[in-house]
N, C-alpha and C positions, 0 to 999 in steps of 0.2 A: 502434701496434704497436711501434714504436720504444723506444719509452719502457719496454713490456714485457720487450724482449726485453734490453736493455741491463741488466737486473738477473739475469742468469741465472748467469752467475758468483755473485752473493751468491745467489740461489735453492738453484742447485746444492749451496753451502757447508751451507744449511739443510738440506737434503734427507740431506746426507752427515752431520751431529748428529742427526738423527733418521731412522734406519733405517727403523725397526721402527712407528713413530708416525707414525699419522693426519693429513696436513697440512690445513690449510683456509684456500682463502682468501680475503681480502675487499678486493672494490674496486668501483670506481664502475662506477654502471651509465653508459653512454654516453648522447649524447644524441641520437643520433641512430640507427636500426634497424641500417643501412645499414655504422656504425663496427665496426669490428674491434673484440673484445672480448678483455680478457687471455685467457678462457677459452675461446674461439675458437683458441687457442696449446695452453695447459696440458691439457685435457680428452682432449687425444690423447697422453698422455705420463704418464709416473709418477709425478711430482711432489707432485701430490693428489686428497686423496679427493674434495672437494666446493667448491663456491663459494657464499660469501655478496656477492648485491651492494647495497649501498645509494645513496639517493639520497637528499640532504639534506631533500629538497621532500617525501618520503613514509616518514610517521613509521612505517609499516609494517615496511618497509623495515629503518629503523633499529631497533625493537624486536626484530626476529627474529634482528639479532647479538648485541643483549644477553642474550637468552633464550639463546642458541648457546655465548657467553664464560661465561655464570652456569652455564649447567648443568655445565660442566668443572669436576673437583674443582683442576684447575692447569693455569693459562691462561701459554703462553708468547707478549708478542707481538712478533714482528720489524716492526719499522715503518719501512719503504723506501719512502715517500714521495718527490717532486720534493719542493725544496728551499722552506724554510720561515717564515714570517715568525714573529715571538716569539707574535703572539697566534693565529696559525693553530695553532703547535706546544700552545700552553697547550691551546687548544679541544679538540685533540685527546686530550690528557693527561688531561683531565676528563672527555671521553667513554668511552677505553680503560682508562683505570685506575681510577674512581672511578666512572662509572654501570656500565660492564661487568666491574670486578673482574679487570681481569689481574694474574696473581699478578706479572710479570716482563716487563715493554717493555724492548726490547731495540735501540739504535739513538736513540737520541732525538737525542744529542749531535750528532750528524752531519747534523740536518735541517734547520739552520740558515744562511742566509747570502742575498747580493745575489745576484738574478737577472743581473746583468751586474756583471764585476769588472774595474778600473780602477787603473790605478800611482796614484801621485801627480802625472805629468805628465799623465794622462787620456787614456792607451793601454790600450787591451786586454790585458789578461794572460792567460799561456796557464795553465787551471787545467788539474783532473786530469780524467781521467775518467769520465764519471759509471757505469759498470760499477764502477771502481778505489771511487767513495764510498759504492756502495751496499755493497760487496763490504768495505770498512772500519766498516761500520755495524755489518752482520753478527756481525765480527771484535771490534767495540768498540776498534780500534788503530789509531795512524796508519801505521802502517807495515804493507808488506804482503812484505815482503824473505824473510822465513821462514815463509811462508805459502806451502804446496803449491797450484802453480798448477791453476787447473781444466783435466780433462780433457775434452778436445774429443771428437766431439759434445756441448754442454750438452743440444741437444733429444735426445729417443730416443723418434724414430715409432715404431708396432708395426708388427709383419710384414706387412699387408696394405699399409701407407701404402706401404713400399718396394718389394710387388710393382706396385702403380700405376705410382710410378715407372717403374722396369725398364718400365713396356707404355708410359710414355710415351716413353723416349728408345729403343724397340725400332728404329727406323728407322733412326739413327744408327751408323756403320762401328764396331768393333770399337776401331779403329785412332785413333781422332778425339782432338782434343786441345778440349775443351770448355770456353768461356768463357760466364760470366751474365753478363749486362747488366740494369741497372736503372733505367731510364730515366725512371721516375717518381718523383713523391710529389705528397702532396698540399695542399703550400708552395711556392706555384709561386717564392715570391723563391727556393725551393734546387734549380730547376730547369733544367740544362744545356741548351742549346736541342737541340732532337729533330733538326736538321739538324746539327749538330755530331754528333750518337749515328751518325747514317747515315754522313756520311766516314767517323770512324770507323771503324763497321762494313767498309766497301769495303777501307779499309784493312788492315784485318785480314786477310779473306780474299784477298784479291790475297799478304800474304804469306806465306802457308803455306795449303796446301791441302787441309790437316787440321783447320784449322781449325773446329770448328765451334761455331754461337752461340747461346745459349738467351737469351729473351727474359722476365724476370719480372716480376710487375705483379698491380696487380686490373682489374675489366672496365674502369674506365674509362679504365686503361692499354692495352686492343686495339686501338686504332684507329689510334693511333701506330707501336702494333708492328708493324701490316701495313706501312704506312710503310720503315720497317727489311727486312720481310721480303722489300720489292721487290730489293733487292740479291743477295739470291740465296734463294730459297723452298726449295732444297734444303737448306743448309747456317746456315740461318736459322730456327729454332721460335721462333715467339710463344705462348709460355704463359699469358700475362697474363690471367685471368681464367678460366682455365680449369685451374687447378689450384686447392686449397684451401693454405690457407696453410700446413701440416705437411707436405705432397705436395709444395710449394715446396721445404720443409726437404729434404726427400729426394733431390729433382732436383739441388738447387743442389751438394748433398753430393757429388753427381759431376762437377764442374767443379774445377779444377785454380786457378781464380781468378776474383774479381768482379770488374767495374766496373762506379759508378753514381754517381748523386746520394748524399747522406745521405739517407737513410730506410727504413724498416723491411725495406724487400729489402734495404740492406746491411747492416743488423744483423741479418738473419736469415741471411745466409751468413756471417758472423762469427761466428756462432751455433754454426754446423756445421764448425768448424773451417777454414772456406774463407777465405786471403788477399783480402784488398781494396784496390782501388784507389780510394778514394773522392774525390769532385770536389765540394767545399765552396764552399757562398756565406761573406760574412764575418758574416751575421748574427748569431751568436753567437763568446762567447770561443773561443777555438783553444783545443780539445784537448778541450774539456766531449765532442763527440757522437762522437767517432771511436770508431770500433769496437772492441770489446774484441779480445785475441792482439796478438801483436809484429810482424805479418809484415807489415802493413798501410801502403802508400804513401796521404800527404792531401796532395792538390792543393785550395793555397788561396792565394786574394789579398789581400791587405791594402789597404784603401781608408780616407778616411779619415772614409766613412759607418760604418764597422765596431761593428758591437757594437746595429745599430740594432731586431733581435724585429721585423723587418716581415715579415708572412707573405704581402704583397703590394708589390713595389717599383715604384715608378711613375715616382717623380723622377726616380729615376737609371737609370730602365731596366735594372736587375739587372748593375749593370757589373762589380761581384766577379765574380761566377761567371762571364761572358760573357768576363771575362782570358783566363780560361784555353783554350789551345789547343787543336787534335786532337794535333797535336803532342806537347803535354807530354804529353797521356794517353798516346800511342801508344808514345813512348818509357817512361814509366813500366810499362808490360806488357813490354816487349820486356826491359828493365830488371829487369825483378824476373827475370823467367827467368836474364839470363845472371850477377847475383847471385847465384843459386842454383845456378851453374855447371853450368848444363843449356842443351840448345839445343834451341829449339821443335820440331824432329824428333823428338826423343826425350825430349820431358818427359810424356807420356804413358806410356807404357814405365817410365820413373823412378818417376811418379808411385804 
């Protein structure tokens, strides 16, 4: 979901060149039922008309986008793929532009490079990102300085998603100052421990007593959330699996600010123009997944496992992410408020 959502800046960009035109799009079918599908995102939104999905293994599949690109008298294709190795890029070159006939790929230049980047002393360097390169693909420029930034909301539910909403947060005072929590994904090495999310939590409500916490996730994140929820069931909602993931969009859209792991809950409140507090393992380069907007605090550690793609850490028992304290997050929230030269009494009100 991540991955989806962190192209919607370049989406969006697409969306605003062509008005009036039919968008379609095509991506992998997942491999498992159970996966979030990009279209599971886009199908509640305006974006596009239709999706084609292919799978390399079902030449079905793939013939029904050639028929799709062949019958357009002019094929434009934006191609925002994750980054690309020289003969991935070619493969695909020969498939889009030579058996399917696009009159114009658009992006190519940009799909290119190491999955982890490195100085010359063998440190991690902080790239750009990856919103900012899909969003320069788009643009075909390096530069993105005179470039009208996206306007927030990128998702836009329809009217029914956001009466949902409204009946889900009905229970909630008037008066409340509303934080997401994200406590999941599903890379457990970029996993905060759940009893750090709980002080936390206590924390929070103990200082202000308008506090109140929404809890976001899929179902296999509930069980946790009750967990959380033991601290206070009134001023604590565990959503996690009980919304769908644009009802997410919705919800989150009225919270004043995230906190979470890196993952698709925190790009999808990045998404809806909501601040984040994001709490990063070191597995990847610093700065590739942070979420798109400016408004965004990254808690992260530098170890000198760093840069190591393990979506399970066992050596080292996940000691990046584990650095970090309730502490820094606590002050990070407190911190952005009074940045904003608001004070938690009345940043609702403000907001």
């Amino acid at each position: 979901m991540g991955d989806t959502l962190v192209s919607l800046p370049a989406i969006s960009e697409i969306r605003r060149r062509h008005k009036k035109e039919a968008l379609i799009l095509i991506t992998k079918r997942p491999k498992k039922d159970y996966f979030i599908t990009v279209w599971d995102i886009f199908k509640h939104t305006d974006y596009f008309k239709d999706v084609l999905f292919y799978d390399l293994a079902n030449l079905k599949s793939l013939l029904n986008i050639i028929f799709r690109m062949r019958k357009s008298e002019k094929t434009i294709l934006y191609y925002l793929p994750s980054l690309r190795t020289k003969w991935q890029a070619k493969g695909d070159y020969i498939f889009f532009k030579l058996i399917c006939g696009a009159n114009k790929t658009v992006g190519s230049k940009f799909t290119l490079g190491k999955r982890i980047k490195k100085d010359g002393y063998g440190n991690l360097m902080r790239v750009e990102k990856e919103s900012d390169r899909l969003l320069k693909a788009v643009l075909e420029n390096n530069h993105l300085d005179s470039f009208l930034k996206p306007q927030y909301p990128l998702l836009h539910p329809v009217k029914n998603v956001y009466e949902r909403a409204e009946e889900c947060l009905k229970a909630i005072p008037q008066n409340s100052l509303l934080l997401a929590i994200g406590y999941g994904t599903k890379m457990p090495a970029k996993k905060w421990p759940i009893e750090k999310f709980k002080e936390l939590c206590i924390r929070l409500l103990n200082y202000n007593d308008k506090i109140h916490i929404l809890l976001l996730g899929g179902k296999e994140d509930f069980k946790n959330g009750e967990l959380l929820t033991c601290c206070s069931e009134k001023r604590i909602l565990n959503f996690a699996g009980k919304t769908t993931i644009i009802e997410s969009a919705a919800v989150v859209e009225k919270c004043f600010l995230f906190i979470g792991n890196d993952s698709g809950t925190m790009h999808l409140a990045a998404s809806m123009g909501v601040p984040c507090v994001g709490i990063f393992s070191a597995r990847d380069n610093p700065g590739k997944w942070e979420p798109c907007g400016e408004q965004n605090i990254i808690l992260r550690k530098e170890v000198e496992c760093a840069g190591c793609l393990l979506k399970k850490c066992l050596d080292n028992e996940m000691r990046c992410i584990k650095m970090i304290t309730v502490d820094e997050v606590f002050e990070a929230i407190i911190g952005f408020l009074n940045e904003k030269g608001k004070k938690v009494d009345d940043a609702f009100s403000a907001g």
